[in-house]
N, C-alpha and C positions, 0 to 999 in steps of 0.2 A: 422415530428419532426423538420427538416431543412432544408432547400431549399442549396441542395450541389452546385447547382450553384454561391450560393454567396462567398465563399471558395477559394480564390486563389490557382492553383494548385503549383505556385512555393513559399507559404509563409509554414512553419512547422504549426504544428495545436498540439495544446493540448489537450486534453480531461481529466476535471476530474470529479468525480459523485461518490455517495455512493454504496456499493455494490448492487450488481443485477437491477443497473439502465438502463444498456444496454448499455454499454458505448463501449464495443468489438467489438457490431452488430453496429456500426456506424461510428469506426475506420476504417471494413470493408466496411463498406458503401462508405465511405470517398475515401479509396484507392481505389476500383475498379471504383469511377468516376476521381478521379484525379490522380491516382498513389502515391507509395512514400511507404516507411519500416513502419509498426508495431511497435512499439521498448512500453515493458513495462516499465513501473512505479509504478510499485505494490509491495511495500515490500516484500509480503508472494510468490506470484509468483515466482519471480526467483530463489525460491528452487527447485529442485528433488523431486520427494519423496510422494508432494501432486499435483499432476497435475489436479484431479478432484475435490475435497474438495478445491482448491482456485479457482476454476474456469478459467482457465487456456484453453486459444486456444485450440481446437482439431487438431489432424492432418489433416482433411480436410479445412478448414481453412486457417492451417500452408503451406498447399499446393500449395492456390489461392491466398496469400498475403506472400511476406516474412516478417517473423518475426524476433525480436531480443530480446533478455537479458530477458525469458521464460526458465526456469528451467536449467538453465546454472552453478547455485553453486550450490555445495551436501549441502544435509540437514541439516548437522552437523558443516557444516561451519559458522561462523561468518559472514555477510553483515552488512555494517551502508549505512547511505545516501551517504556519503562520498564516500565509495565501487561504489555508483550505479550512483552516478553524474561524476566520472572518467570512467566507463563504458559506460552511456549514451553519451560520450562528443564527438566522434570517428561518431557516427548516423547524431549528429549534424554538421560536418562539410563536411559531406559524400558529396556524388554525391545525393542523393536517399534523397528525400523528406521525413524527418521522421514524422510521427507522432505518435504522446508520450501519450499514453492511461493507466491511472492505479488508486485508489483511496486513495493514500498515499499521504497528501497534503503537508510533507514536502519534499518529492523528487520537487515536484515544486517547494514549495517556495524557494529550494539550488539552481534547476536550473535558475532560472526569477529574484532571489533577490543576488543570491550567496551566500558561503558556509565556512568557516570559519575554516581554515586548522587546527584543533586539532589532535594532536599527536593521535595514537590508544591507546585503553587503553589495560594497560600490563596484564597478565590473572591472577596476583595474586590479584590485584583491582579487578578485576570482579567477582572469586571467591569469594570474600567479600563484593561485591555489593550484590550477588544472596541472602546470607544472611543473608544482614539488613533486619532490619523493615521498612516499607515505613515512618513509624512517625518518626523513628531518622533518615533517610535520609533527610528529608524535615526539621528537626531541624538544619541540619548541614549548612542548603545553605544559600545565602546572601538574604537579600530584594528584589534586583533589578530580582536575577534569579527567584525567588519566583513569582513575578508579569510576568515573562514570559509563565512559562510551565501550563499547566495541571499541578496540585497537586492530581489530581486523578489518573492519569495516572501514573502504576508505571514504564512503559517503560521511559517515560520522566525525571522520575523524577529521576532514577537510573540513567541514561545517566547524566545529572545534576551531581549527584554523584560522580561518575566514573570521571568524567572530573577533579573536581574541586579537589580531592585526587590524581589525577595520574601526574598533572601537578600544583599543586597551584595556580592556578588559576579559576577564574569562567566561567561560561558559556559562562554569558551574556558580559565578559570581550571578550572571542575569537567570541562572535557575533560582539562584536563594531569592531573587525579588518577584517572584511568578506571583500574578493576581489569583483571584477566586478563578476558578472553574466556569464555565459556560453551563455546564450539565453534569451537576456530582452523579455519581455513581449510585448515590441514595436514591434516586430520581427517576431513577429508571430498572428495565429487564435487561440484564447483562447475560449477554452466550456466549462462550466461549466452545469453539466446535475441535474436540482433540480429537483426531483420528488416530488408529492402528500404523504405526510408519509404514510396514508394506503393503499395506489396503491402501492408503493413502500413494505411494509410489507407482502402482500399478494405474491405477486412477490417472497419476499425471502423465507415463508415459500413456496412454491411451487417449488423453485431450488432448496432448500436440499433436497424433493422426489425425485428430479429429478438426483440428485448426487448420493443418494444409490439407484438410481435404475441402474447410470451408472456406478459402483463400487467403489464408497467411502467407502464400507466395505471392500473390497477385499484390497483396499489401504490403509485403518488401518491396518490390519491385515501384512499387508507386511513389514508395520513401526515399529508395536509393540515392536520385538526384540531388536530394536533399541533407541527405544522410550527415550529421556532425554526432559523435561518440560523446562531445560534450553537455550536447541537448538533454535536460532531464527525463524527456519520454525516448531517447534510447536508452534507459537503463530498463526498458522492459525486458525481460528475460526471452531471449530468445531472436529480440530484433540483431543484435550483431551477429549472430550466425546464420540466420536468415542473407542479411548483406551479402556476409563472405561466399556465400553459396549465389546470390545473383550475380555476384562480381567473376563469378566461375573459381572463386579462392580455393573451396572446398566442397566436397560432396553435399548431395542432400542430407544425405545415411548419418555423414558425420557432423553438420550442421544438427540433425534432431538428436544424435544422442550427446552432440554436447549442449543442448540445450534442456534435453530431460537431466542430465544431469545437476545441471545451473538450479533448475527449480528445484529440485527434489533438495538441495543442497539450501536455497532458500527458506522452502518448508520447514527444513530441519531449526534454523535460526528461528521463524516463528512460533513455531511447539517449545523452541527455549524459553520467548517472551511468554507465552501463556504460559508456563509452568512458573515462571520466576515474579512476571508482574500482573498476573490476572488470577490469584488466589481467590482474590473475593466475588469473584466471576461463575456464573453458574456453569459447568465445563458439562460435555455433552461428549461422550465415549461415542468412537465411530470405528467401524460400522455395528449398528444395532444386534443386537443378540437375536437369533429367529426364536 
């Protein structure tokens, strides 16, 4: 995949890649030839709740490398980037070589570009984010935020939202005030892991078998009672049809292939980001040539 000798052992190292690129098996790669902390960057990660279903270090693993900021907020709690670049900041200026493994491409872009201190939003805005329609939220915003976000994306675009109702202001206005960086880009080993899309898709239908064979049922079922679609760590791919399938809604069959679908569909939007905003990122063709 990479020649880890070329790698400085004392520069931080990023890794980003779409899911089930293999991006975990190469953080650990990475550490056990150079040393240094694990530390995620994966949105859905750092909940409780789904350790299997987001694919989430095992405890063997967690044993041979320390890890960091992996399943450390309840399910039910609120996380933004914000959350997770004040959390990752502490790795970064540690003793212990981090490196930042996860496929959420704006946790990079806050940490390498920086991050633009918006107030949180207060939970009666959010309440009323949850439900608009995505077409009158996208009526309500400016031009300029409009030409930034995904307009498909309703995470982005309620964020959008939420921001510009809770503070009168726009997004892209608290973008224009963004501080220095935490960790430029200059500062570090950037990787960017592009795989093959059907090398890559076959890949990800084969690790959701591989998930309910290592209890992503067992781990629906533990959520279920709990279960709100509003929660940020139900947006893991895969938990709402897991549900509908313990709730007896829908098949297993059809629960996994509309959830290999969801990811693969995911993947596709991250191979967008690294091809649009990780040019200056060292990209790593997958799978290897024999």
């Amino acid at each position: 995949m990479i020649d880890l000798r070329t790698i400085p052992p004392d520069v931080p190292v990023l890794i980003f890649g779409p899911t089930a690129a293999g991006k975990s098996a190469l953080a650990l790669q990475i550490a056990q030839t150079g040393g240094g902390v694990i530390v995620n960057a994966d949105a859905l990660q750092v909940f409780d709740g789904w350790r299997v279903l987001t694919a989430r270090p095992d405890a063997a693993d967690e044993a041979r490398i320390p890890h960091a900021l992996y399943g450390h907020v309840p399910f039910d709690a609120p996380y933004s980037v914000g959350h997770w670049l004040r959390d990752v900041t502490p790795f970064v200026q540690g003793t212990a070589r981090p490196i930042i493994v996860g496929g959420t491409g704006l946790n990079f872009a806050a940490l390498t570009q920086g991050l633009a201190d918006i107030p949180a939003t207060p939970p009666d805005v959010r309440d009323r984010a949850n439900a608009q329609d995505l077409n009158d939220m996208l009526a309500a915003l400016d031009p300029v935020t409009l030409g930034r976000i995904d307009q498909n994306n309703r995470a982005r675009v309620q964020r959008a939202w939420e921001v510009q109702q809770a503070t009168g202001r726009s997004i892209a206005d608290w973008q224009d005030m963004t501080p220095p960086p935490v960790l430029p880009l200059s500062q570090v080993t950037a990787l960017a892991m592009m795989p093959d899309p059907d090398w890559l898709n076959a890949r990800i239908a084969r690790r959701f078998d591989v998930m309910i064979r290592d209890g992503a049922l067992d781990e629906a079922a533990a959520m279920e009672p709990h279960w709100n679609p509003d929660h940020a760590s139900a947006k893991a791919i895969g938990a709402a049809e897991l549900i509908a399938h313990i709730r007896g809604e829908i098949s297993l069959d059809a629960a996994r292939e509309l959830a290999v679908i969801a990811s693969r569909r995911y993947a596709k939007r991250q191979r967008t980001w690294l091809r649009s905003r990780m040019r200056d990122w060292r990209q790593i063709a997958l799978p290897v040539p024999d």
